[in-house]
C-alpha positions in Angstrom: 23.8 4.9 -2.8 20.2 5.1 -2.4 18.1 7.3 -0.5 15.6 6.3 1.7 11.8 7.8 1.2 8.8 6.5 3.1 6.1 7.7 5.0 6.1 7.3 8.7 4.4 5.0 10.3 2.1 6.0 14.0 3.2 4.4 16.9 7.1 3.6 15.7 9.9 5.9 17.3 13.1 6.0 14.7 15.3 5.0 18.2 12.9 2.0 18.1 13.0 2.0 14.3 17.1 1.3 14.4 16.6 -1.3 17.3 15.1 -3.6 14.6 17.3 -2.9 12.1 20.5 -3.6 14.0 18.7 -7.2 15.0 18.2 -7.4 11.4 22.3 -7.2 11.0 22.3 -3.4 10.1 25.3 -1.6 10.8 24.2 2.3 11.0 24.2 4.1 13.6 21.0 5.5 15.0 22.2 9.4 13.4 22.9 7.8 9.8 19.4 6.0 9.8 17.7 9.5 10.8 19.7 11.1 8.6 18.4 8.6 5.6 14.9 9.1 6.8 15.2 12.6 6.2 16.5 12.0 2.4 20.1 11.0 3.2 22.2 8.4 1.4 22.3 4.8 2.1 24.0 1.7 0.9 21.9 -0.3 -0.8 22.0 -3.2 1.2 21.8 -0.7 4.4 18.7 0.7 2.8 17.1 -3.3 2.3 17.5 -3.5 5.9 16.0 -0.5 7.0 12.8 -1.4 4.4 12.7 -4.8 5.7 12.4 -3.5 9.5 9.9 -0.7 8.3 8.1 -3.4 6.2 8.0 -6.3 9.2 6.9 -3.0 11.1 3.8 -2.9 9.0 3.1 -6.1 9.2 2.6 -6.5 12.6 0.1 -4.2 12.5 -2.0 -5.5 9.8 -0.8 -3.7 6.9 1.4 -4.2 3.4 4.9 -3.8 2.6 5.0 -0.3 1.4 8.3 0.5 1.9 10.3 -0.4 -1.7 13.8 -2.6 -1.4 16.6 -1.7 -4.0 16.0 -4.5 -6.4 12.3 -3.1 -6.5 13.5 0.3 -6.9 16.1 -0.3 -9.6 13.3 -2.1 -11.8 11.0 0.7 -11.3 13.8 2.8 -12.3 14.4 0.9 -15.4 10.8 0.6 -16.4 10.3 -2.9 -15.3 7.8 -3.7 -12.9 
C-alpha cells in the first residue's frame, strides 16, 4: 500500500477530484480517496490514478506534475532517481 501525500491544489473540490479519477478507471469510492488524501492507504495502482487525475489537474492549469506515481516513489525510495 501506499499513501497518498500532496499539496492541494486551489480551485479543485476532492468530490470533483474523484469524478476524474473514476473516468480514469479508478475504483474508490469518494470516502477512500478522502481518506488517502488525509494520509490513508492506497493500492498502488489506486494511488497512480489518483496522481494521474491530480497531475492532468495541474496541467490544465498551466503547471507541472507534482504529484509522484509509485514507480517514481519506489525509485526515490531506493535511492534511484
Amino acid at each position: 500500500m501506499h499513501r497518498c501525500r500532496s499539496g492541494w491544489p486551489s480551485g479543485l473540490t476532492v468530490t470533483q477530484l474523484w469524478v476524474r479519477y473514476v473516468g480514469l478507471g479508478g475504483s474508490i469510492r469518494e470516502q477512500q480517496l478522502r481518506a488517502a488524501l488525509r494520509g490513508g492507504e492506497l493500492a498502488p495502482q489506486e494511488h497512480d490514478v489518483a496522481a494521474h487525475a491530480l497531475n492532468e489537474y495541474f496541467s490544465e492549469q498551466g503547471g507541472a506534475h507534482p504529484v509522484a506515481y509509485t514507480t517514481e516513489v519506489n525509485d526515490h525510495a531506493d535511492g534511484r532517481r
